[in-house]
N, C-alpha and C positions, 0 to 999 in steps of 0.2 A: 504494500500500500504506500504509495508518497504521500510527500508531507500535505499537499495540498488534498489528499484524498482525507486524510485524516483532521483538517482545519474543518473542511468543511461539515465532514461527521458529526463535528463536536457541533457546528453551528444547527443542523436539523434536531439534534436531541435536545440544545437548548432551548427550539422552538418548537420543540414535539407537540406541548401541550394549547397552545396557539394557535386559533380559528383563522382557516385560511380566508382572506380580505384582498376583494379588488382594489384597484387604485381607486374608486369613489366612496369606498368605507375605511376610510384612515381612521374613522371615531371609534370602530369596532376594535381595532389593533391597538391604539392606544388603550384601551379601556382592559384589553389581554396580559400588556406586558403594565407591570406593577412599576409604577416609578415613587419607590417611597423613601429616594435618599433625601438631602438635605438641601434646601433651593440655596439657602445662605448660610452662614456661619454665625450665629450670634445677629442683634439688631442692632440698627444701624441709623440715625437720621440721614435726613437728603446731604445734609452737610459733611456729615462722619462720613459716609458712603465715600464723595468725591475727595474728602481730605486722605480717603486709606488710597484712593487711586493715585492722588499725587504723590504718597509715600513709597507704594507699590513704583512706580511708573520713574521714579528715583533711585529707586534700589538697582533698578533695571539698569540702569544708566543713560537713561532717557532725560534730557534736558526739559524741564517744566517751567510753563512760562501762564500768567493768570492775566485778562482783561475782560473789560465790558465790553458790548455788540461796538460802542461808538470810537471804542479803542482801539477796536482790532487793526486797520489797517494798518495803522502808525507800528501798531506794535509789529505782524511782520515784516513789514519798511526796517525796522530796527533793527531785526533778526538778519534778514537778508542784507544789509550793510554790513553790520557786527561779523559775518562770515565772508562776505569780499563779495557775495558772488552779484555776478556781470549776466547771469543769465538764468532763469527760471522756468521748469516745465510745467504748463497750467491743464487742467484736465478739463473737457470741453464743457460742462456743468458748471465748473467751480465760478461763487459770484465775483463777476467784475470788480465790486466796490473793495473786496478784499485785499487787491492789488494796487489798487489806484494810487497809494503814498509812494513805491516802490520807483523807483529808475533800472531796477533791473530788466532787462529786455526779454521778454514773454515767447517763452516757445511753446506753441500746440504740440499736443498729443497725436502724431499721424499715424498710420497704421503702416506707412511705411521708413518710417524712420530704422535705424539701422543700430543693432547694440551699440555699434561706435558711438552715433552721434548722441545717443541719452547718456553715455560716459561722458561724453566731456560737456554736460547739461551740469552747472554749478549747485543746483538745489532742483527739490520737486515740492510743491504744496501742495495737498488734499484736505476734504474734511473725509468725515470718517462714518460708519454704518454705526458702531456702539462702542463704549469702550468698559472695562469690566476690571473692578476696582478689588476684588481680591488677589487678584493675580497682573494686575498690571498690566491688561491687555487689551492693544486699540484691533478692531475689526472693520476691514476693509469687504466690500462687496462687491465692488464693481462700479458704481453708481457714476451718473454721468460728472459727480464734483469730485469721484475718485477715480476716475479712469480704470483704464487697464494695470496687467497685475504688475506687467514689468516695469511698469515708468516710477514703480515705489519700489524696485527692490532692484536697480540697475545704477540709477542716480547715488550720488556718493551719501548727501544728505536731505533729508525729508522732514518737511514741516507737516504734520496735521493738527487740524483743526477739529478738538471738542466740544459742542455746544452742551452746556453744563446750564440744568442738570440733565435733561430730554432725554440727552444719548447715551448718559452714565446709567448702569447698571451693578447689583453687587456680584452678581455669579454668575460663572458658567450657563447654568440653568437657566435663569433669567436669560440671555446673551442670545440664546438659545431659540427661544421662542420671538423674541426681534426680527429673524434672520431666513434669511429663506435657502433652504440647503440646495436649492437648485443654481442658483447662483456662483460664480467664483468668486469663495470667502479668501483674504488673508489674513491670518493672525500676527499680530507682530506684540510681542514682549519686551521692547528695548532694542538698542540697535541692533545688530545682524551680529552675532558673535559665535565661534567655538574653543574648546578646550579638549580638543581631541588628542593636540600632539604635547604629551607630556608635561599635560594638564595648563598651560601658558593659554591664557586667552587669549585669545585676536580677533576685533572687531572688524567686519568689514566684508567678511571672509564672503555670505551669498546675497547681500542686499547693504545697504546704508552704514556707512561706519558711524553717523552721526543722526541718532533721531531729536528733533522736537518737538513736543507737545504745547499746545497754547489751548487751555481750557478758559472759554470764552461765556461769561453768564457774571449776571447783576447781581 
């Protein structure tokens, strides 16, 4: 028997007891498999919630940065100066007014751009699908203000945008139910790093050596 013969075994006995449901009774299957772990850990106000995220989302080594809706551009004008950069990838959604402080020069998201030229793209800014404050984690979707998957994980550094509290969430769980799994999710936990060769971390290694975050809410 191979190993995938034996993956799969285990998955039909684990579903042995589970009524078989077409794609238009998802209500039945849920209602089959028991989901009775834990949505969250402990309670939380709206406040605690997004203060564990920016704690989370720090640990990570994610750069945190906090303003109001009337703030925001100035603020990544700041950002985008404060890192030099001369050029910025914008994703076809993302709002105009969010750029408008910036002199940095605005390059589209095209579908034919070439892994070269989003390497030598100085920054990328998106806003984000949810972001999930036990774990420090921004979720990306696709959406027309987040583009596609590569133009966040080829550019050296990324900005996205949290709209606090809307898009904050405390768990997994939660994150979960936000999200539509048909979609192309990405999770990102802090910059792109590993510790595979002799335990040395190195950032940078399949996506962004530098993330920031600007959670944006009054």
């Amino acid at each position: 028997m191979s190993s995938r013969e034996r993956i799969l075994g285990r998955v039909r006995r684990a579903l042995a007891d589970v009524p078989e449901a077409g794609n238009d009774d998802k209500a039945a299957y849920e209602r089959a498999v028991p989901r009775d772990y834990l949505r969250e850990h402990g309670e939380r106000t709206v406040a605690e919630t997004v203060e564990l995220l920016a704690e989370n989302l720090a640990d990570y080594r994610a750069i945190v940065h906090r303003c109001t809706p009337a703030d925001l551009a100035a603020t990544l004008a700041g950002m985008l100066a404060a890192r030099g950069a001369k050029t910025v990838l914008v994703p076809p959604g993302l709002e105009s007014e969010w750029l408008a402080a910036t002199d940095a020069e605005r390059i589209e998201d095209r579908p034919r751009s070439t892994p070269d030229e989003l390497d030598r793209v100085d920054s990328v800014v998106t806003a984000c699908a949810v972001a999930v404050a036990e774990t420090g984690t921004i979720v990306l979707d696709g959406s027309p203000d987040q583009g596609r998957r590569r133009i966040t994980l080829v550019p050296d550094h990324h900005i996205c945008v949290v709209r606090v509290p809307e898009q904050v969430v405390s768990s997994v769980p939660q994150a979960l139910e936000h999200l539509d799994p048909a979609r192309p999710l990405t999770w990102i936990s802090g910059p792109s790093a590993t510790s595979d060769i002799e335990l040395d971390r190195v950032e940078g290694v399949h996506g962004p050596r530098t993330l920031e975050v600007v959670l944006v809410g009054d």
